[in-house]
C-alpha positions in Angstrom: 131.7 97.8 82.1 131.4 98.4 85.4 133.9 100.7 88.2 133.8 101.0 91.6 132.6 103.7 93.0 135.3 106.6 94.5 134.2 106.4 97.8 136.0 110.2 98.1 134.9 111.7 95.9 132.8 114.6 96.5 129.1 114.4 96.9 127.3 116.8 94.2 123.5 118.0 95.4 120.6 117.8 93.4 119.2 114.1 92.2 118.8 113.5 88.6 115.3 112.7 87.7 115.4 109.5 85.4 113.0 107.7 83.0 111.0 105.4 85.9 112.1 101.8 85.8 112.0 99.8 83.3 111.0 96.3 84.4 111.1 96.1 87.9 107.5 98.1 88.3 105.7 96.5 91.6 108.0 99.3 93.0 105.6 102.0 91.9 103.0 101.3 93.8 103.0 103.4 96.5 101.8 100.4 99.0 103.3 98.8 101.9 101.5 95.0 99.8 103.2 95.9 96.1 100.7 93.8 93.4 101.9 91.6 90.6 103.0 93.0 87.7 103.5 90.2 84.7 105.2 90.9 81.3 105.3 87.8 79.2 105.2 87.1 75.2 102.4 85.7 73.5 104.9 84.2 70.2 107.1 86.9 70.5 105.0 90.3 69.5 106.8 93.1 68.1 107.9 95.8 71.0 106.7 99.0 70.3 109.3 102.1 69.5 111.2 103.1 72.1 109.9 106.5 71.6 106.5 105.9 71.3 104.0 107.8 73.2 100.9 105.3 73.1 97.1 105.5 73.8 94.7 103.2 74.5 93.1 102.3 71.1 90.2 100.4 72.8 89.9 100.1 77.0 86.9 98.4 78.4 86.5 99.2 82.1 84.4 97.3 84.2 84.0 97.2 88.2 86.1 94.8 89.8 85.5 92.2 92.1 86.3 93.9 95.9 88.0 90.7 96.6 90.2 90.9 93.2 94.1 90.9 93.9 95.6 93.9 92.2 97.6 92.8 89.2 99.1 94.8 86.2 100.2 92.6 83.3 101.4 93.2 79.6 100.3 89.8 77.6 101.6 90.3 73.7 99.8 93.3 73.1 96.9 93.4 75.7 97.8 95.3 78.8 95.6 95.0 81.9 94.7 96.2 85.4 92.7 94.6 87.6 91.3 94.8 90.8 92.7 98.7 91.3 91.0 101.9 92.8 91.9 104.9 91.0 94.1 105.8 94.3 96.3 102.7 92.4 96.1 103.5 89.1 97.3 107.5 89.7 100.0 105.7 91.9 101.1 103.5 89.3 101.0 105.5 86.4 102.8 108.5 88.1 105.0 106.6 90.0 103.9 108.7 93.5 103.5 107.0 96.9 100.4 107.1 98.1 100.5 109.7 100.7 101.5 112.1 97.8 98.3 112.0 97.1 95.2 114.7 98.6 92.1 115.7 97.8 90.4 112.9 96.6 86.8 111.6 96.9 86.3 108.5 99.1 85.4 106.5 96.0 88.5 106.3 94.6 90.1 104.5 97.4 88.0 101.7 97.7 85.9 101.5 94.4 87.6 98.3 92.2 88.2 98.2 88.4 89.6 95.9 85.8 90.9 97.8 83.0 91.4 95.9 79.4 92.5 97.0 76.5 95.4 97.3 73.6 97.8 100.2 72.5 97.2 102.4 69.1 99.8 101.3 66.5 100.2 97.8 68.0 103.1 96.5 69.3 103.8 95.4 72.7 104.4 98.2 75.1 106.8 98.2 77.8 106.6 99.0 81.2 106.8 102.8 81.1 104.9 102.6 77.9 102.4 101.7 79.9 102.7 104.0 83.0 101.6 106.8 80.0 98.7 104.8 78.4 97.3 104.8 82.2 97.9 108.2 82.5 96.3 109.0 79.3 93.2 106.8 79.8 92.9 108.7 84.0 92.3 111.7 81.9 90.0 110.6 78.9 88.0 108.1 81.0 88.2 109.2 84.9 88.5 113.2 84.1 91.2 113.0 86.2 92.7 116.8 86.7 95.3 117.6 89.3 98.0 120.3 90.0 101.0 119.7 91.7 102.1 121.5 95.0 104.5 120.9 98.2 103.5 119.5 101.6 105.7 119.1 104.4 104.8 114.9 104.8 107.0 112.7 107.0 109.1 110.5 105.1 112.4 108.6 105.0 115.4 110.7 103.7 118.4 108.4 102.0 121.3 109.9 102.6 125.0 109.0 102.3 126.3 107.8 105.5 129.6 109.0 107.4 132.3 106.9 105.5 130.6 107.4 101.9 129.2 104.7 99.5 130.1 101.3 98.4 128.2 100.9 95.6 128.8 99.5 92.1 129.0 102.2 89.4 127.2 100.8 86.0 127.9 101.7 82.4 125.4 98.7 81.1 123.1 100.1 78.3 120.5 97.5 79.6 117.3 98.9 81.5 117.6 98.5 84.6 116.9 95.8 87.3 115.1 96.0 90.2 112.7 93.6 91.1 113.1 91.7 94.6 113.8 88.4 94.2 112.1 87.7 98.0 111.6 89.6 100.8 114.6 90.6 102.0 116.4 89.9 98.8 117.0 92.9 96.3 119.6 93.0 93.7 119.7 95.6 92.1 121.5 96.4 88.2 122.0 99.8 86.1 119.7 102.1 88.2 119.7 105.3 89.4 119.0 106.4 93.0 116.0 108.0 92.3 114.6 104.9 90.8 115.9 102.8 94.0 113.5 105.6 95.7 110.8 104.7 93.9 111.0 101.1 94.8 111.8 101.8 98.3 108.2 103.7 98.7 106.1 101.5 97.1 107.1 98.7 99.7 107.5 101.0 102.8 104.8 103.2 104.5 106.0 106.7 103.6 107.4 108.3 100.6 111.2 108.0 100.6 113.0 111.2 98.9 116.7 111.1 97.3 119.3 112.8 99.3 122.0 111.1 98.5 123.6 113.1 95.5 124.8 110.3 93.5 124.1 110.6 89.8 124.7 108.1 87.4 123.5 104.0 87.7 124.7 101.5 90.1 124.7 98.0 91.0 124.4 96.6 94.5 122.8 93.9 96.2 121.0 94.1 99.7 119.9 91.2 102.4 117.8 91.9 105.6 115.9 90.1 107.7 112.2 91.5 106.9 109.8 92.1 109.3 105.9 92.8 108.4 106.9 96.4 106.5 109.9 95.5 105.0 109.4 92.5 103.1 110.0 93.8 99.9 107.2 91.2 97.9 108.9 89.7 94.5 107.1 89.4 90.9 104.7 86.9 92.0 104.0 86.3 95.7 105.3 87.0 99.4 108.2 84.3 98.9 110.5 83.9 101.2 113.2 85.5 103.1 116.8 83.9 101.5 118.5 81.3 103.8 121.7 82.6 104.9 124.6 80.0 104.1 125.5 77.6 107.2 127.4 79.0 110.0 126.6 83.1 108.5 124.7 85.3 111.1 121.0 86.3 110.8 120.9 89.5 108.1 120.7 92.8 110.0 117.1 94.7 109.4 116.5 96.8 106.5 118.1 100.3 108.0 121.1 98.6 109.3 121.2 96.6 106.2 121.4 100.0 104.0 123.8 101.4 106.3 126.6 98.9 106.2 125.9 97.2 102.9 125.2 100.4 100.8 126.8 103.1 102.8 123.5 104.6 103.2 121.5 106.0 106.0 117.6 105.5 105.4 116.1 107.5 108.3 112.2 108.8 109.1 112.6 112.4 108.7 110.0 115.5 107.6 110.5 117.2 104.4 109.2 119.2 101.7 107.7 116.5 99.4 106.0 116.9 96.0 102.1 116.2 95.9 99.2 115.4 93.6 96.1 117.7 94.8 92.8 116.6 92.8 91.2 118.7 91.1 88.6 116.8 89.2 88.1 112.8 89.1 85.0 111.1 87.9 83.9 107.3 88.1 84.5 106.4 84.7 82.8 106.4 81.6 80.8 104.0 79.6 82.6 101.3 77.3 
């Protein structure tokens, strides 16, 4: 059931921090060129418990071909990553924009792995399952130690713009949707802002922080005009940019796009932003 959002209502501060997507994970890559995520059904495995907190039972990691598109997938039970740097994999699993991320050794940006490998307990993971077996496997096969700090980083702020939202409010008990069906094409279904965030900085070139005070899900759908880093890649490929229907104008960019299809205001700002220091990362260990 869904309700339209009060557009006066007061704005409350704070953003509520949510369970990180559910399907629509390209998002999480803190890249302006988001990889290929695939989740597909080998004769329909068993999903794993919702509340499961898996491990990699057996992960074989191998270097990658530096040529290798990146590509995360979750076949049945078998879960890979290939062609990533560590820089991806901490991105990924942690759901950080790049830039959130200091003190790393050169390796880890450009050195390429494929990682295979299948979840204790069986069952087929899904996608957030899968951020924490990533995590778990940075830490048991990469050493990977970090602390968390702030750093003043320019980024985009979303904010609510002068005449409030229009937005969708969302009671659906589905997981949300937000995978871009094209560049410049991105509905979006039972999500919360700071998960829109999180897509938003994986396609852009800076992290993008929540200002908008809105808690609870929405629905909304946005079309822009893209231009080289605002495409927005879908599951899959670059795509194309939708066709407007005969006779409508040309979509506005992505800014103006947010501010008069969203009531929202997207704009390059500097702000206190959470960061990843490295403490301790190692090329991995032997299979």
């Amino acid at each position: 059931m869904r309700s339209r959002l009060n557009l006066n209502r007061p704005k409350k501060a704070g953003s509520m921090l949510a369970g990180i997507l559910a399907v629509a994970l390209p998002m999480i890559l803190g890249i302006t060129d988001a990889p290929e995520l695939r989740a597909q059904a080998q004769s329909a495995p068993r999903m794993m418990a919702a509340d499961a907190d898996p491990r990699f039972e057996v992960a074989t990691i191998k270097p990658s071909d530096p040529n290798q598109r990146r590509l995360y997938s979750i076949l049945g039970t078998e879960v890979t990553a290939v062609g990533a740097t560590v820089n991806d994999l901490i991105v990924f699993a942690y759901g950080v924009h790049a830039r959130q991320i200091s003190g790393a050794p050169a390796w880890v940006e450009s050195d390429k792995f494929d990682i295979r490998g299948k979840p204790e307990g069986g069952g087929q993971p899904n996608p957030i399952q899968f951020r924490t077996m990533l995590q778990k496997l940075l830490a048991d096969r990469f050493q990977l130690a970090f602390h968390r700090d702030k750093k003043q980083l320019t980024a985009y702020a979303l904010t609510v713009g002068k005449n409030g939202p229009k937005l969708t409010r969302s009671d659906d008990a589905t997981p949300p949707t937000l995978i871009p069906r094209g560049p410049g094409n991105w509905p979006v279904r039972n999500a919360t802002m700071e998960e829109v965030v999180g897509v938003m900085q994986s396609h852009l070139d800076r992290p993008v922080v929540d200002q908008t005070g809105l808690k609870g899900r929405f629905d909304f759908q946005l079309q822009w005009t893209p231009d080289e880093t605002t495409k927005f890649a879908p599951l899959g490929g670059p795509g194309q940019p939708p066709t407007p229907p005969a006779g409508a104008d040309t979509p506005p960019d992505l800014f103006t796009a947010i501010q008069e299809q969203l009531g929202l205001k997207l704009e390059s700002t500097k702000a206190s932003t959470d960061v990843m220091v490295i403490d301790k990362v190692e090329k991995p260990s032997e299979n």
